[in-house]
C-alpha atoms as a printed R data frame, in Angstrom:
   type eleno elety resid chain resno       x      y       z
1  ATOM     1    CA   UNK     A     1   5.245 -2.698  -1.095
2  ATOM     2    CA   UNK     A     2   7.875 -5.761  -1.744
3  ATOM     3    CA   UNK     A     3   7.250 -5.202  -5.078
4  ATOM     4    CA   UNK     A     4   7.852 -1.488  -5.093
5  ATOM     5    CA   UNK     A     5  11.168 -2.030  -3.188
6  ATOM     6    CA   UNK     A     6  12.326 -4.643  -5.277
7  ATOM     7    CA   UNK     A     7  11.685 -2.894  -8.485
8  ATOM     8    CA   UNK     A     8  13.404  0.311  -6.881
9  ATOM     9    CA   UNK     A     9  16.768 -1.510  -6.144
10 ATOM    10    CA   UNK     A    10  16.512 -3.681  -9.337
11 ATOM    11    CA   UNK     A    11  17.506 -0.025 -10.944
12 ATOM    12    CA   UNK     A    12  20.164  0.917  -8.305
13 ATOM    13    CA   UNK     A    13  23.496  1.675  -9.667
14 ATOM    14    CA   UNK     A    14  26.567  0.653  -7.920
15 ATOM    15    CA   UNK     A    15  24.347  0.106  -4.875
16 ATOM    16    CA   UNK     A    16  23.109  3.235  -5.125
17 ATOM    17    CA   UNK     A    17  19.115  4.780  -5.103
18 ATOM    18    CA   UNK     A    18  19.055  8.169  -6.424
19 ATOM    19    CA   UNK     A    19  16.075 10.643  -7.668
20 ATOM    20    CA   UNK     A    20  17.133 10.010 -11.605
21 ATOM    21    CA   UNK     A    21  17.386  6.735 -11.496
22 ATOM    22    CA   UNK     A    22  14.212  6.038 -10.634
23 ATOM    23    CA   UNK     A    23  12.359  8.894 -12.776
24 ATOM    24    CA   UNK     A    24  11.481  6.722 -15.783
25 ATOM    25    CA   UNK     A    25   9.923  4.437 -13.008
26 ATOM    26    CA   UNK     A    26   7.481  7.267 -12.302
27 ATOM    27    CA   UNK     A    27   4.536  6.540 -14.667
28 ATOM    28    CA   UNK     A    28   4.446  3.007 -14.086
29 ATOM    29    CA   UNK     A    29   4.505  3.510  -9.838
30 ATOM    30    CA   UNK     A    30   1.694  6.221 -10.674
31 ATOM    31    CA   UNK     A    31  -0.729  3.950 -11.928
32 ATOM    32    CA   UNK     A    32   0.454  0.940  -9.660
33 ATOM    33    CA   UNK     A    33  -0.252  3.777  -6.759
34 ATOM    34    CA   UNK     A    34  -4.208  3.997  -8.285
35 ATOM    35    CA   UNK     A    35  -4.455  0.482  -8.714
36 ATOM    36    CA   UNK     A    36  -3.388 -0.414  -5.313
37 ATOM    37    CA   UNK     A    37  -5.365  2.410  -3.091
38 ATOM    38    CA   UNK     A    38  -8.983  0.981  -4.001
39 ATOM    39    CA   UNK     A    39  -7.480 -1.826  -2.385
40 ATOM    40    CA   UNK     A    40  -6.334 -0.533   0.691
41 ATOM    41    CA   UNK     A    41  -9.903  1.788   0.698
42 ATOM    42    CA   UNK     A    42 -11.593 -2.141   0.938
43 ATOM    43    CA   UNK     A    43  -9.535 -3.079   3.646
44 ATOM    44    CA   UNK     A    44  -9.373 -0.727   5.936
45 ATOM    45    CA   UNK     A    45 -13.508 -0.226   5.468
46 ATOM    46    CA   UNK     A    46 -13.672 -4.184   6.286
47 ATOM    47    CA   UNK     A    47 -11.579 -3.541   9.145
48 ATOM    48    CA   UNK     A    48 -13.922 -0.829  10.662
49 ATOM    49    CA   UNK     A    49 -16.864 -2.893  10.039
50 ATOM    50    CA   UNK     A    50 -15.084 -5.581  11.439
51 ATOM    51    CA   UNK     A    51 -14.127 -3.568  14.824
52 ATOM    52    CA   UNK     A    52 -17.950 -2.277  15.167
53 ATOM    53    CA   UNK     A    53 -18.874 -5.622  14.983
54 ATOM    54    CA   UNK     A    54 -16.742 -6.470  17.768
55 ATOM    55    CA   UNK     A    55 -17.277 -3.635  19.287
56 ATOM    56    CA   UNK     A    56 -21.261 -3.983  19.390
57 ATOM    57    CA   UNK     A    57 -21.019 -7.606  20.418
58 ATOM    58    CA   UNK     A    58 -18.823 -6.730  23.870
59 ATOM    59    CA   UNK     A    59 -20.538 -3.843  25.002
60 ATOM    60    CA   UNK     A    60 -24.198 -4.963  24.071
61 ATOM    61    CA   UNK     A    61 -24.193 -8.161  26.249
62 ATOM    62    CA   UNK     A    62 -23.901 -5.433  29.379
């Protein structure tokens, strides 16, 4: 998400964001978007496998 930003405000002008400035970013955030949500898929499926682990280990010793 640094990355994002930083490219974002790289193509600020005067200090300034705005909706055209960043459209001929829009292909190249699309495909950064795909490439990034498999990873963010992984984690957050380690993290519930993680939590039943924990999960299972606290309650089962009752």
């Amino acid at each position: 998400m640094l990355i994002v930003a930083m490219i974002a405000l790289g193509t600020a002008e005067n200090g300034q964001l705005s909706v055209e400035g960043l459209q001929h970013l829009s292909g190249q955030m699309t495909s950064l978007y795909e490439v990034v949500r498999w990873f963010v898929y992984l984690w957050l499926i380690s993290g519930i496998v993680l939590l039943v682990r924990f999960l299972m280990r606290i309650f089962g010793r009752r």
